[in-house]
C-alpha positions, -999 to +999 in steps of 0.1 A: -454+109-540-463+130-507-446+110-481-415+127-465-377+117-464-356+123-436-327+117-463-316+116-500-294+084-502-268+094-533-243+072-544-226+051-573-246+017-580-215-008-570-221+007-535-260-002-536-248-032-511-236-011-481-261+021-495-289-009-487-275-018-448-273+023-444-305+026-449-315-003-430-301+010-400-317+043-408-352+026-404-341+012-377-332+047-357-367+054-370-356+074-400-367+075-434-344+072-463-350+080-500-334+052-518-335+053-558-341+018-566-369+021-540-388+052-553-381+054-589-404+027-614-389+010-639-388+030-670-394+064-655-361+088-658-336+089-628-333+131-630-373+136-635-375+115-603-349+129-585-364+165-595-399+156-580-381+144-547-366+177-538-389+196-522-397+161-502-362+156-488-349+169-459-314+161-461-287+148-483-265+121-474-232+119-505-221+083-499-187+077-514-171+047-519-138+033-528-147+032-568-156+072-566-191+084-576-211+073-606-227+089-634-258+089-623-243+103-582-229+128-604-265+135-617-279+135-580-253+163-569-263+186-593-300+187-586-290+182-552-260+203-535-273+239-551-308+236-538-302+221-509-276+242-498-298+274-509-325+267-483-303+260-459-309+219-459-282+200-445-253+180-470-237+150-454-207+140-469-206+100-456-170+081-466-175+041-469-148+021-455-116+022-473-122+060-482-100+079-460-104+116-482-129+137-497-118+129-537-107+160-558-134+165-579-156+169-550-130+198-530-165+215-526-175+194-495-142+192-480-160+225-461-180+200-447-179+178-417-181+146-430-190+113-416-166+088-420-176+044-415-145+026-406-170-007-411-204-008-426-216-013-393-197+016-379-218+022-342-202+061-340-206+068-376-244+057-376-248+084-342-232+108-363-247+098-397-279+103-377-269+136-360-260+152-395-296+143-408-319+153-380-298+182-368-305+166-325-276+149-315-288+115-299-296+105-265-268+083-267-230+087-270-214+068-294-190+053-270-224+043-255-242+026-285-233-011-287-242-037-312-268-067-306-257-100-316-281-100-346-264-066-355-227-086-353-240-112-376-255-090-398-219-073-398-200-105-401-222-121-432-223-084-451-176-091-448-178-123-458-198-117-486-171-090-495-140-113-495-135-105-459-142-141-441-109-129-411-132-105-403-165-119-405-149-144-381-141-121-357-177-106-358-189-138-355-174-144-325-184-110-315-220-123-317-212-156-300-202-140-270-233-118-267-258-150-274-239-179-266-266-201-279-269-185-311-265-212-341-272-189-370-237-176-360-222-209-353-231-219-385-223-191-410-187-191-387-180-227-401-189-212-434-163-188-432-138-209-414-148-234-445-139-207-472-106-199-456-100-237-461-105-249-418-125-279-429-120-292-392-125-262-376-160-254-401-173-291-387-168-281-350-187-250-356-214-272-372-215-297-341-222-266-319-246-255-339-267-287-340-262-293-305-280-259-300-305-267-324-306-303-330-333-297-359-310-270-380-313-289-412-285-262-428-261-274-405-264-308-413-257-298-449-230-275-443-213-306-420-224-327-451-202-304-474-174-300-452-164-339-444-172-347-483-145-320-491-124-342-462-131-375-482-157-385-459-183-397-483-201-423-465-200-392-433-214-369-458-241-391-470-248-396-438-255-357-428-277-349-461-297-379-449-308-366-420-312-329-436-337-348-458-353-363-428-356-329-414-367-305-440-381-339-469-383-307-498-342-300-492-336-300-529-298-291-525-294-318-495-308-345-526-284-327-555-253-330-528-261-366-518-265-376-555-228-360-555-214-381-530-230-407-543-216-404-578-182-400-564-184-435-547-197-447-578-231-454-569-245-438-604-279-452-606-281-442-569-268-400-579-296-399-607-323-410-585-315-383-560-306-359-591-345-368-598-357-357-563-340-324-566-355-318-599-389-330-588-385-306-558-370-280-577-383-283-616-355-248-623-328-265-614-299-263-638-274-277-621-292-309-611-298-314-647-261-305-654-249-332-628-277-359-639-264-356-674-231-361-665-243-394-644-261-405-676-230-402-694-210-420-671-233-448-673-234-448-711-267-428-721-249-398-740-282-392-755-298-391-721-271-371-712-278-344-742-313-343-731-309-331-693-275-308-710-305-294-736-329-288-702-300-270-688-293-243-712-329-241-715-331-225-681-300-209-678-291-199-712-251-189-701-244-221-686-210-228-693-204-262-684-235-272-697-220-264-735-189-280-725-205-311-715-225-314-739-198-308-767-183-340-745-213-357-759-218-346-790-182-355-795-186-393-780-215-399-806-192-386-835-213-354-838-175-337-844-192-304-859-223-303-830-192-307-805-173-275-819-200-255-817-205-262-782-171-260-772-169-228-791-202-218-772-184-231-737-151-208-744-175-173-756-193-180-720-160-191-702-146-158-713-174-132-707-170-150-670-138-147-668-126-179-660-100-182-687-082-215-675-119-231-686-120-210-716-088-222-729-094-257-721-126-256-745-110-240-771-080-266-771-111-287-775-119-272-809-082-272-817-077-305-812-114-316-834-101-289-862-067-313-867 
């Protein structure tokens, strides 16, 4: 390691999200950062790491976020704060959104004049951030600095991703207004406008987007998703056909057709597309998942144990794929092949934390202990 950092990037792991956009923008301002998960191999020891990339750093940046600092942050600060402050090499103390105060255990930088990010993609904290670290204060005043459209969307997907789909929204529109003709944003906005539960409002955001881009197979999908969740089944079949005809290798656009078509009760119809998503897609659980539940429905439990098998095979935790297959098990008179899934279902169900399904599966096994 002989390359130079323009900044030490310490923080606690659940922040590794917003840590990753910081240093994003960093690059972006022409900046180097020296990000952990970046520099250190696998194997090799976090403070022997850190130790070697001292003398190589030229600034510290201590990012905290709403959940404190880590154990490993903790680490950082001690190699960090007395060298660094020895030789005379700046310490940023940088305060995520939602962190209004320096915490108590860290009093030490209160001295400090801090950077503080009222949104990820804060516009004044980045000039200051970047001021802190190069010791120039930029061309550009941070009243000055605006945001590109791509830099809005970027923004809006990193809050909806949070929980936050009010204000991805509102950067959304943010980048609308900048590139009118931008369907990236048209799209993810009905995504958001979907998870707050505006089907209607999702699908008009679709239409715009296809009318930008009348080949923008993802809309067609997302429209697909949104009028099947309205009870438009034959209006959703109709979308993930022509997301097929667009991109032919849409594995997901074949898994959701087979849906609709299952919920119509065009079985023989769901597995064949359930077939083209596996063919597509030879991984994919939940194709397996819904084809064995098709198979079921049409009388083939041991059909149905076979794609429930292929299933946990690739994704040993699958939940529903025990529970289903305890459905099975239980159908053919396997009663002590269906316990053990159910009991399997309710461990998994549990560790996921979705405790209405693990107390459904484990009424299951009451009920077969009777």
């Amino acid at each position: 390691m002989s390359q130079q950092f323009d900044v030490f990037l310490a923080h606690n792991s659940v922040d590794k999200p917003q840590v990753r956009v910081i240093a994003k923008k960093l690059r972006e301002r022409g900046l180097k950062p020296w990000l952990d998960e970046e520099q250190i191999p696998p194997g090799m020891s976090f403070q022997d790491e850190i130790q070697k990339a001292i003398p190589l750093i030229k600034s510290a940046a201590i990012i905290i976020g709403t959940k404190g600092l880590g154990t490993w942050q903790v680490m950082e600060l001690r190699s960090l704060i007395t060298k660094f402050v020895n030789q005379k090499i700046p310490v940023i103390p940088v305060l995520l959104p939602g962190v209004n105060n320096i915490p108590s255990d860290l009093l030490f930088l209160q001295e400090l004049n801090w950077v503080k990010f009222e949104q990820i993609d804060d516009a004044t904290a980045f000039y200051r951030l970047q001021w802190g670290i190069t010791q120039v204060k930029p061309e550009l005043h941070p009243k000055t600095v605006q945001l590109t459209a791509e830099e809005w969307l970027n923004s809006a997907y990193n809050k909806g991703e949070s929980g936050d789909y009010q204000g991805a929204i509102a950067d959304y529109n943010q980048a609308i207004k900048i590139k009118p003709d931008y369907a990236a944003a048209y799209i993810n906005r009905g995504i958001a406008k979907s998870d707050l539960g505006d089907k209607q409002g999702a699908i008009a955001d679709y239409n715009q987007a296809i009318k930008i881009k009348p080949d923008y197979a993802d809309a067609y999908l997302n429209r697909g998703v949104a009028k099947s969740d309205l009870g438009d089944k034959q209006g959703a079949i109709a979308d993930y056909n022509q997301a097929i005809k667009i991109k032919p290798d849409y594995a997901l656009a074949y898994l959701n057709r087979g849906v609709a078509k299952s919920d119509l009760g065009d079985k023989q119809g769901a597995i064949a597309d359930y077939n083209q998503a596996i063919n597509i897609k030879p991984d994919y659980a939940l194709a397996y998942l819904n084809r064995g539940v098709a198979k079921k429905n049409l009388g083939d439990k041991q059909g149905a144990i076979a794609d429930y098998n292929q299933a946990i095979n690739i994704k040993p935790d699958y939940a529903d794929a025990y529970y289903n297959r305890g459905i099975a098990k239980y159908n053919l008179g396997d009663y002590q092949g269906a316990i053990a899934d159910y009991n399997q279902a309710a461990q998994l169900y549990a560790q996921q934390n979705k405790m209405v399904d693990y107390q459904d599966a484990l009424n299951q096994v009451k009920n077969l202990e009777k």
